[in-house]
N, C-alpha and C positions, 0 to 999 in steps of 0.2 A: 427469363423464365416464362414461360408461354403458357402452361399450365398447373396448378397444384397439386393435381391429382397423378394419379398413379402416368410416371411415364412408364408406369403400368397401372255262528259257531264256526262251524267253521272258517266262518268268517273272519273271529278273530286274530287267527295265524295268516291267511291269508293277505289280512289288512296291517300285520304289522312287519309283512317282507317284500312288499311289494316297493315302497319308496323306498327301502335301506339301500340297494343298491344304485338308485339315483344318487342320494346323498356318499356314499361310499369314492363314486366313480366323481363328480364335478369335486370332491374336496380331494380327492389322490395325487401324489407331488407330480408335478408335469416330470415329460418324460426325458429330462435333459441330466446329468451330471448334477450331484449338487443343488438343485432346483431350488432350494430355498434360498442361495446366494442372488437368483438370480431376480432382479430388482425391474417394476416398470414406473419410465419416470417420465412424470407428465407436469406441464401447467396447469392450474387451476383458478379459474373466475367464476361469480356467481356459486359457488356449492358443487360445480361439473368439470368434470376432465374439458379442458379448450385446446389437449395439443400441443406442440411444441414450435417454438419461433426458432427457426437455425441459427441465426446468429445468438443467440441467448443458450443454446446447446452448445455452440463452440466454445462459449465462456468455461460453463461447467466443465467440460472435457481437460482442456487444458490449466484451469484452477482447480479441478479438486483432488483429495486427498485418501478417497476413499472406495473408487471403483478402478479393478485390472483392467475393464475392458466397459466401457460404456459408448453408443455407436445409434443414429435415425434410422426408421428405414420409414415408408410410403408406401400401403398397400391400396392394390382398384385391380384394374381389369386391362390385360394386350390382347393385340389379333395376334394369334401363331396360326400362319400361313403355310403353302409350299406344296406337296403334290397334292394336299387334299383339300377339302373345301375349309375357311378361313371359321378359326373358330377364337371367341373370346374364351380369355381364359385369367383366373383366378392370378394375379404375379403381384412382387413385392420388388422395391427401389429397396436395397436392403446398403447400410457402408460396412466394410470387411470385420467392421467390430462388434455388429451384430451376429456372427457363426462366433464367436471369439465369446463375447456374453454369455452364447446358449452353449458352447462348448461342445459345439455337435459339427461335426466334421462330414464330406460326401462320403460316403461308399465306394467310390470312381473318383478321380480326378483330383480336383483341387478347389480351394476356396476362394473366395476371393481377397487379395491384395489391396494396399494403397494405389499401387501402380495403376488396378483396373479402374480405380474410383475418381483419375485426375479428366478434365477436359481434355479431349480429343482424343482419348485410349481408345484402343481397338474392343470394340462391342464383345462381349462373353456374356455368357448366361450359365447358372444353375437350374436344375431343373430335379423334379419331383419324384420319386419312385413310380410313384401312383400313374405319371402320365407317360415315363420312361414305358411304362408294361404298355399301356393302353392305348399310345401314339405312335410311340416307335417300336412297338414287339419286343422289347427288351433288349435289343440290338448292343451288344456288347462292344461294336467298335464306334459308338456313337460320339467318345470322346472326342475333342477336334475338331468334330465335323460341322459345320453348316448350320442354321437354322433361320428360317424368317419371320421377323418379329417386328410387329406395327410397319413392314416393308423392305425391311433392314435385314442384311446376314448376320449374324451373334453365331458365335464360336462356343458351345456346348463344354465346356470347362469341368464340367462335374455332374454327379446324383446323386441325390440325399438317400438316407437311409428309409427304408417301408417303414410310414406311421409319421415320418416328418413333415409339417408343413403348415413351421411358424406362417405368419403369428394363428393363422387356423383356416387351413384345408386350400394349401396354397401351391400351386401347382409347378411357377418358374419364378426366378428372382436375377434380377438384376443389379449389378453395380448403383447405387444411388452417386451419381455426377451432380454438384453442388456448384452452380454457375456465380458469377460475381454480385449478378441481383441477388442470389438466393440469399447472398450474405449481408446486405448494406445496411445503413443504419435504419433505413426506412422501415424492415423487415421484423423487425425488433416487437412490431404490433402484430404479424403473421403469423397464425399458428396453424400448422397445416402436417407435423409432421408429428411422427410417435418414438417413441425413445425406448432402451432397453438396454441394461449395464450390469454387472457381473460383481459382488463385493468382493474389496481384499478379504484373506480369512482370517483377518483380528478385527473387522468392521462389522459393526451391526447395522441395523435397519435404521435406525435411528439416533447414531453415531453421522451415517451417511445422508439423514436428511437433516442434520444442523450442517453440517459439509456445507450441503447445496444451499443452504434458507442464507447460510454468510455472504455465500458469493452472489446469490440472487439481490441481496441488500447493495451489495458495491453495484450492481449494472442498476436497479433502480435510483440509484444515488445519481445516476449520471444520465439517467432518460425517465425521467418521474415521471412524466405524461403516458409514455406507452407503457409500463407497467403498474400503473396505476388500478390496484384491483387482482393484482393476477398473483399467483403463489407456486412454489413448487411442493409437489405431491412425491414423495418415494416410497412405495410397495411392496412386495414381495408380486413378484409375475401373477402366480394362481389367485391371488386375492383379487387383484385387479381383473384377472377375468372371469372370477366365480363372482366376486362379492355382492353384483347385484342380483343376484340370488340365492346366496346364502341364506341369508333372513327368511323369504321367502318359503325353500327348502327344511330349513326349522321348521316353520309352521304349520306346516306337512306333516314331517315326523311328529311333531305335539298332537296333530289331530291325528295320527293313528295312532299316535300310543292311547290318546284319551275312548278312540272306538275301542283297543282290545282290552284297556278297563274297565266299560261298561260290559263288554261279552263274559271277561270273564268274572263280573260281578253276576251279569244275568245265570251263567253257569254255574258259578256256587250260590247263587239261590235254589235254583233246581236242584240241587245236589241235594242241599239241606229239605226242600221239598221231600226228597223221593230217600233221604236219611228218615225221615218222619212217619215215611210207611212202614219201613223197616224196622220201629223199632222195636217190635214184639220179636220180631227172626234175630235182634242183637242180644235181647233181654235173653232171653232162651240159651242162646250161645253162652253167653259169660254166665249163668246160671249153671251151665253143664262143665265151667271151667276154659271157659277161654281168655286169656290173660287178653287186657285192652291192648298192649300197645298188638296184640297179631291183628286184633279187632284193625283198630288206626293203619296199621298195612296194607291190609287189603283192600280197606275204603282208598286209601291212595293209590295202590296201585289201580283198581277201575279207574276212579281220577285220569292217572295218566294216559292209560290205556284209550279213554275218550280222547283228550288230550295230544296223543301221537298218534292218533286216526286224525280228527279234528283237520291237524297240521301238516298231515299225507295228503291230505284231497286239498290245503289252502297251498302246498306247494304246486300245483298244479293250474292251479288259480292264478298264481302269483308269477307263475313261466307266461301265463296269456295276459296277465298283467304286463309286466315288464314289458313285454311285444307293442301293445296298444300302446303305452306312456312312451318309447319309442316314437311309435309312428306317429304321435299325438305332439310329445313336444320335441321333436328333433329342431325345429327351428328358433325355438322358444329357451333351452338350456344347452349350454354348455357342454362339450363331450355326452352328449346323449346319444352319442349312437354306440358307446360305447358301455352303455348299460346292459347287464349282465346277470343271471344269479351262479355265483361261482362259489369255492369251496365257502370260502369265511361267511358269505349269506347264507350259503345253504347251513353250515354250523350254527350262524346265532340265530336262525330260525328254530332248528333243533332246541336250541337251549333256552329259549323263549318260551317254547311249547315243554318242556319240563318245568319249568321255573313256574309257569302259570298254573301247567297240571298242581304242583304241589303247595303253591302260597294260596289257591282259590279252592281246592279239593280240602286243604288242613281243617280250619273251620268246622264244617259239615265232616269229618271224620272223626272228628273231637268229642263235636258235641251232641255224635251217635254213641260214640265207646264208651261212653256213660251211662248208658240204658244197663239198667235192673229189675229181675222179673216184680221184686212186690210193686216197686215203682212205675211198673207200666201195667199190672193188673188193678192198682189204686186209677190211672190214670184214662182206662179203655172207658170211661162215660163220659167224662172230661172235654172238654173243647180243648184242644193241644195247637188251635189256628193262633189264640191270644195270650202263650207264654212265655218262655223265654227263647224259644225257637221263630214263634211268630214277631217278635219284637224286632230281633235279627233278619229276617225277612223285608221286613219293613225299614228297618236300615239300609238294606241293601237296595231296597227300591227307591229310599231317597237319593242316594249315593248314583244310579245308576240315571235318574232323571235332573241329576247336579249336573253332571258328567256331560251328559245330552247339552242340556240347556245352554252351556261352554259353547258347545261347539257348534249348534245354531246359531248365537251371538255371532261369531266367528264368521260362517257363511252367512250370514245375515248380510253384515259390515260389510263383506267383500262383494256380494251380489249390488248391496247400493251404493257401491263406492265404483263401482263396472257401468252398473248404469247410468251414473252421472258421468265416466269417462267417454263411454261410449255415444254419449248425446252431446259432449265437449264440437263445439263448431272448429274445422281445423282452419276457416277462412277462405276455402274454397269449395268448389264445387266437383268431387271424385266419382260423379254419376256417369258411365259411358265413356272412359276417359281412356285410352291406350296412353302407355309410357315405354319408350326401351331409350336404351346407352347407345353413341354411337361415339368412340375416339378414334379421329384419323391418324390415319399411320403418318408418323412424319417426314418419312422419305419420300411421300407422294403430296405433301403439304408443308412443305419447311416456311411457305411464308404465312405471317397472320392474314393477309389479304386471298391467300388461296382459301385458307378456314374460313373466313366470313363468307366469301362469295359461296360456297358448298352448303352451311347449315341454311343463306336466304334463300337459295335457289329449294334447298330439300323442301322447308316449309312453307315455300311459296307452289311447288310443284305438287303439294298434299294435299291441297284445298282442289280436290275433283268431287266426283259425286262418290258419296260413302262416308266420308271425311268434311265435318263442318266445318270447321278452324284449326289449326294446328299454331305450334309453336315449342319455344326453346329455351331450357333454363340449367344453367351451370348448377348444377347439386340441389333439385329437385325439395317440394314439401316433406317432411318427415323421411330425411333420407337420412337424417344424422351427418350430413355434412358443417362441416364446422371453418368454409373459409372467411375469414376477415380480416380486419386489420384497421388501420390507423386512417383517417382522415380526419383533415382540417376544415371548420368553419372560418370563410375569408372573412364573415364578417360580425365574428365575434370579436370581443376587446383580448388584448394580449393576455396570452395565459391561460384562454381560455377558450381556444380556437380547436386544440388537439384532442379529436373524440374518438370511440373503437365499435365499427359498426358489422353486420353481414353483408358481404359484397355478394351480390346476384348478377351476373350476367345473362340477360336477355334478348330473346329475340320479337321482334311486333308479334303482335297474335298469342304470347302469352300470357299475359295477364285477363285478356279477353278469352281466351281459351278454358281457361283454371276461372272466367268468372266470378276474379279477385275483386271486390268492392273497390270503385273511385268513389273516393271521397272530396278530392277538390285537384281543379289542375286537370290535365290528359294523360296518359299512361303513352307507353314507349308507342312510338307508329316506323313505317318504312320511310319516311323523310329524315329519321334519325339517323344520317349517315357515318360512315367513317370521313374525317377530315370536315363534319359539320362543326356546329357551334354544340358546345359538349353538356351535356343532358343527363340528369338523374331524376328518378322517381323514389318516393319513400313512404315506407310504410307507415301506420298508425303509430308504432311503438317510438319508432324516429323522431318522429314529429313529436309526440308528447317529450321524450326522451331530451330532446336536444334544443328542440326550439319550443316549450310551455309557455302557453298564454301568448303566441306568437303565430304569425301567418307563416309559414314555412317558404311559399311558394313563391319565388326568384331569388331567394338568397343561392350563394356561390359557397361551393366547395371544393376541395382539392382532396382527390383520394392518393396517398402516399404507398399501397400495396399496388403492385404494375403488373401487368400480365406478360410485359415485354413492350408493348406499346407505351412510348411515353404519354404521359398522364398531364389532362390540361384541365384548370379549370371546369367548372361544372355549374348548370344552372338548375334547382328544384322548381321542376315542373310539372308535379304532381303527387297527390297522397292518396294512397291506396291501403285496405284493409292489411288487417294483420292476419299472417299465418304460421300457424304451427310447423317452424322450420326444422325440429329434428323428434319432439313427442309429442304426442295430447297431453300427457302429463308434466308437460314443462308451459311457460308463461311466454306468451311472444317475446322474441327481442328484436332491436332494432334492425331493419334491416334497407340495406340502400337497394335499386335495381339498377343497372346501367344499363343502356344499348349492346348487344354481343356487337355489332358495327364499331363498336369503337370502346369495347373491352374485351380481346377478343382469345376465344381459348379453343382450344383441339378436342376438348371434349366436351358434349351437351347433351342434356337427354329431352326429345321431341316429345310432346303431349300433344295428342292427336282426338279431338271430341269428335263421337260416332253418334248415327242418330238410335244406337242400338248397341247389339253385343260389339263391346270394341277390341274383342281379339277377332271377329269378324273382317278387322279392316289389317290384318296382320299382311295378308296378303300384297294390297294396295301398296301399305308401306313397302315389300320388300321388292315389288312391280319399281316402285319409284327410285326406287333408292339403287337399286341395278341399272338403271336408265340413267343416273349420276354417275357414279362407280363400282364396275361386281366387286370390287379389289375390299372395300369396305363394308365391315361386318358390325351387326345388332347384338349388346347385349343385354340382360337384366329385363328381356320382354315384361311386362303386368299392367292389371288393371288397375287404375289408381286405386280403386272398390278396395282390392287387394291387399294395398299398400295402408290403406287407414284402418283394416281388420288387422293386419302386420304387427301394427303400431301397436294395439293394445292385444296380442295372443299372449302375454306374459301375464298379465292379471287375467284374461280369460280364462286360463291355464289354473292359477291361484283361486279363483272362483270354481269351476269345475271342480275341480278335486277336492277344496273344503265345502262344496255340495253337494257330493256324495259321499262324504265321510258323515257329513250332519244327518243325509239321509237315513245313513245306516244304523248310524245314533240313535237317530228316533225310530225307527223300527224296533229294536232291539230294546229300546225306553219302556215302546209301548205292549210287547213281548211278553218283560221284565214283569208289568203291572197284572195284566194279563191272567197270566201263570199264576201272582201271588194271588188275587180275588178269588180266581178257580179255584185253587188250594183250598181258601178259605172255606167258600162253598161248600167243598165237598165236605173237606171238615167239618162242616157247622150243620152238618144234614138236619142231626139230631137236635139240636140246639133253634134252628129254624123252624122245624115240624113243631116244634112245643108254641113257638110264638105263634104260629097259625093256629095251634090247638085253642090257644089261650083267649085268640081274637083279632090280633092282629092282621091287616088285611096285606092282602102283598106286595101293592104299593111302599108301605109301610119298610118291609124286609128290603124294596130295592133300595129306598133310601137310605137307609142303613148300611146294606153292603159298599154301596157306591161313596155313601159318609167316608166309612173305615177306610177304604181302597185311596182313595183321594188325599186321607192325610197325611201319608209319607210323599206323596206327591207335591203337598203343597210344600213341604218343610224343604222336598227337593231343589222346590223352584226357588224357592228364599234364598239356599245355600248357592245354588246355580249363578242369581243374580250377582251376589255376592264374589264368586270366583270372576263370573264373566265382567265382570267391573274393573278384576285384577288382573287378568290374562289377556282381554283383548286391545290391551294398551302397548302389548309387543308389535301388535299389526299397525301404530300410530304412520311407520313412514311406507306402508302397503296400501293406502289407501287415499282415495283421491275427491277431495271436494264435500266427506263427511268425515266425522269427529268418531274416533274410537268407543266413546261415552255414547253414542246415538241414541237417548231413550224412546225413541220411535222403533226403531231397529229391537232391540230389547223387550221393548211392552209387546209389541210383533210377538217374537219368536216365541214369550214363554205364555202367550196365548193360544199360540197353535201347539206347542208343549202340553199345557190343559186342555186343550181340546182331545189332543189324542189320547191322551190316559182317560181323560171321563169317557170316553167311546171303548177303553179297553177295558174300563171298570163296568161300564154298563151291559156289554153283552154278556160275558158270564153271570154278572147279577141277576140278569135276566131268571136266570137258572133257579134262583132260588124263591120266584114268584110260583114255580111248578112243582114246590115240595109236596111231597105228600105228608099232610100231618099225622093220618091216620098209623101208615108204618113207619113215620123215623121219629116220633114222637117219643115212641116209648122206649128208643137207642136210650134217651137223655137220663134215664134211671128214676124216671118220678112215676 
């Protein structure tokens, strides 16, 4: 095996239909038969999916009891070549029991066979709907025919149906051809590959992962060193590719449902507000014979009438919505581009917007239809700000600044859980850094000694003016690459020799390239040859990992994962910094570097340091790289820059969006308070004017106003803290490097919470420093 990789107010309607349709579409059964039978079945070390070891997959296949069709496949990236210019493209090493799992059959042609999957079968290829239109014109006699792939003819056998394109947005697939290495015992610590299996239909999910956990036990029994640590994981398919955003996704929907509870708290406060003027025009009515509940009808039916305008102009809102979250996270979630507001959103919006008209309109329709003329001609001198309508006002103002305060906790934690990921050192240096893919085709490179000579000559041929350093590295800093495997310390005591590390293959120039910290020892150089004396470099994590409280440097190791090249001895001759090999939010692991000279693979991706913008030097590369071979194409062009904003767009994403939910929060908080003082004010004209009559000064009154304003505020915050205590303990595994409980974060937020309500209580208060004593004085009936 030569390589691992691929041998290929309104507001509040607004705010609570805008995520439904994300959540809707990421949790909707994949588009396969049966979907739920179908199972992804992975290794697991450390807490994370590692992949799957082939030979540890054959086990399962042929001992277990529980999957019709269970089958690897290996997705990355081919050149599809031939009269037009050489494009990389999206493919999968897929085995014939993979279409059999998914239960999805071509449109055209045929699937693939055992037959196409043995060594030396004549080359076939499946290919795409998607590319079938876009490549070929839809050319209907394409079956049979031809095609060139990494250099090679493949026999176009089939096309998928429009919208297929496991495992996701996959363009051709190939037979996955399984060589003798791929199977040996050696291989058993290699995980490189992904799995996907079909249940019988009297099997459950978990019927079929004690299946697997028995048989996993008998091959541990008999190779305890290489699977020392590792587990099998069984799934349902959609889980495994929604699930890490699932939770996520939740927290979303909670923070909108908790905005359109404050709106629609803030809206039946107003309601009861502006129920409060009215109730001389209600008193009047039912004095002349109008029965309450017509009274209670028609106060609803306004209710709703606001209510289904309201949620006319958020549907509107929520069509430009759903467009932005699109374009925002299409690379960040899951089937996002298939976000949509269709019939069922558009309904539970509708019914949203009824439900809220009538459970936040009832209240205030209530406890209008109660109004009686003696009762309100006793009550026209009355301060009506401080009774059992104002009490409820006041409830609702606590209620609405609980509410808030939640959901700043929320964005709080995730703002400073961003900033600590985003300040996370990934171990190198991503400033100015060009990166792209390059996998030789292997018809034009069948031996490893052709690959070596092509990546040192590329990297040696880069370093012109534009271009500082260059260099080469098999699966790249946070690329989520996941190969490793087994090697031996020679000169550890028995037993204790067989350790599992990250195998890197490199080219000189990059570690000085990437700017990796040495820490003791030299890092790879150009004397490093193939057929030299055999050389590894090792990170921080290694060295602490493997050899603690120990000099690393000349001890000998034997790496047991082969690229094809037999595998010699090895001498550590160097310790270099750690780096964040697949997230910021994961903890360095061990990782080994080897010479590409003398572990040698067909595909590497070049990092190129510019003294400037480094897709400036795109050009250069592709000057050079045609000057080697036109035949050989670039893909996965980026700036590292790029590639470490990449890493964290998912919490960015999660930040963002619970920061402007909290924003609206508090707007809407401060609104809430707002409206009730003003109310107050107005109300208390009479009752004002007498205390200026009396003496008091107006100072005096703002204190006061601002007093009363403030204490359902305060009662808010108390209850706020209390919830945000209990609610933001769901966000425990969203968050990075701070603690759910942060009471920095907390004393924070329900500060700036106080703050904005004593600025909303003070400006209307204001109002009541301007009363006239003279005429509202004598409102008060003294």
């Amino acid at each position: 095996m030569r390589d691992p990789g691929c041998g290929v107010r309104k507001s509040r309607n607004s705010a609570s239909r805008t995520p439904h349709p994300a959540l809707r579409t990421v949790l909707r059964p994949l588009p396969y038969p049966a979907s739920d039978r179908v199972m992804d079945v992975n290794e697991w070390a450390g807490g994370r999916a590692v992949t799957v070891s082939p030979p540890n997959f054959l086990d399962w296949r042929a001992n277990n009891r529980s999957f019709s069709s269970l089958g690897m496949y290996q997705d990355g990236t081919l050149t599809l070549s031939g009269d037009t210019e050489p494009e990389r493209i999206t493919a999968v090493n897929a085995e014939p029991e993979v279409f059999d799992a998914l239960a999805v059959r071509p449109i055209t042609g045929r699937p693939f066979t055992r037959e196409d999957a043995r060594p030396g079968a004549p080359h076939v290829t499946i290919i795409s709907h998607a590319i079938w239109e876009r490549r070929f014109g839809s050319d209907t006699g394409l079956i049979g025919r031809a095609v060139t792939i990494e250099g090679e003819a493949y026999s176009v056998i089939g096309i998928m149906p429009a919208g297929f394109g496991f495992p996701e947005a996959t363009d051709l697939w190939v037979p996955l051809v399984l060589q003798p290495s791929d199977v040996s015992p050696n291989q058993r610590g290699a995980h490189y590959m992904s799995a996907v299996g079909r249940l019988k239909a009297d099997i459950t999910p978990a019927q079929a992962q004690a299946d697997l956990d028995s048989i996993e036990q008998h091959i541990a029994a008999r190779y305890p060193d290489k699977l020392e640590g590792y587990s099998i994981r069984v799934q349902p398919l959609l889980e495994s590719m929604v699930g890490p955003v699932t939770r996520p996704l939740f927290v979303l929907l909670g923070a909108v449902a908790f905005v359109l509870l404050i709106a629609c708290v803030n809206v039946s406060n107003l309601l009861l507000a502006r129920a409060t003027t009215r109730t001389g025009e209600i008193a009047v009515r039912s004095a002349l014979g109008a029965a309450r509940g017509r009274i209670v009808r028609q106060l609803l039916a306004e209710s709703l009438v606001l209510s289904l305008a309201s949620g006319a102009a958020g549907l509107v809102l929520a069509v430009w919505g759903v467009r932005l979250l699109v374009l925002v996270a299409a690379e960040d979630l899951p089937r996002a581009a298939d976000f949509t507001i269709n019939p069922i959103v558009l309904g539970f919006a509708i019914v949203v917007s009824l439900l809220t008209g009538v459970a936040f309109g009832l209240v205030p329709a209530l406890a209008s239809s109660r109004a009686d003329l003696a009762s309100f001609l006793k009550d026209m001198r009355r301060d009506t700000s401080t009774g059992g309508r104002g009490r409820i006002r006041n409830v609702l103002v606590a209620v609405e600044v609980s509410l808030a305060l939640v959901l700043l906790a929320g964005a709080g934690l995730a703002m400073k859980s961003f900033d600590r990921l985003s300040r996370t050192d990934p171990g190198f240096d991503p400033h100015n850094v060009l990166a792209f893919t390059i996998r030789l085709p292997a018809a034009r490179y069948p031996r490893v000694a052709a690959a070596e000579q092509f990546f040192r000559e590329l990297t040696t041929r880069l370093q012109q003016p534009g271009i500082l350093s260059a260099g080469g590295i098999f699966q790249p800093p946070l690329s989520y690459g996941s190969f490793g495997g087994t090697f031996y310390r020679l000169d550890a005591p028995e037993g204790r020799r067989e350790c599992n590390a990250q195998m890197r293959p490199v080219t000189a120039n990059y570690l000085e390239t990437l700017r990796i910290r040495l820490l003791a020892g030299r890092r790879v150089t150009p004397q490093d040859r193939a057929g030299g004396p055999g050389v590894a470099v090792i990170s921080e994590a290694a060295a602490r990992t493997f050899w603690p409280g120990e000099n690393p440097l000349g001890k000998r190791i034997h790496i047991a994962v082969s690229m094809g090249v037999p595998e010699q001895p090895r001498e550590v001759v160097g310790v270099v910094g750690d780096v964040r090999t697949r997230s910021l939010e994961l903890e360095p692991v061990p990782v080994i570097y080897v010479p590409a000279t003398q572990y040698v693979t067909d595909e590497m991706t070049i990092l190129a340091r510019t003294p400037g913008n480094p897709m400036a030097a795109l050009p250069i590369v592709k000057t050079t790289l045609a000057s080697i071979d036109r035949e050989v194409a670039i893909s996965r062009v980026r700036a590292m820059e790029d590639v470490v904003a990449a890493s964290v767009a998912q919490p960015r994403f999660r930040m963002t969006l619970l920061a402007a939910f909290a924003a609206v929060s508090l707007m809407l908080a401060a609104v809430g308070v707002y409206g009730m003082v003003a109310f107050s004010v107005n109300q208390r004209r009479a009752e004002l004017g007498l205390r200026l009559a009396l003496g008091a000064k107006p100072r005096d009154l703002l204190r006061l106003v601002v007093r009363q304003g403030i204490t359902p505020v305060a009662m808010g915050l108390a209850c706020g803290l209390a919830g945000a205590v209990a609610v933001t303990r769901v966000m425990r595994t969203l968050l990075f490097g701070v603690s759910a409980l942060d009471p920095l974060t907390f004393l924070a937020v329900a500060s700036m919470l106080l703050a904005v309500a004593a600025i909303a209580c003070y400006v209307p208060a204001r109002r009541a420093m301007t009363v006239d004593p003279v005429n509202n004085s004598g409102r008060a009936g003294l």
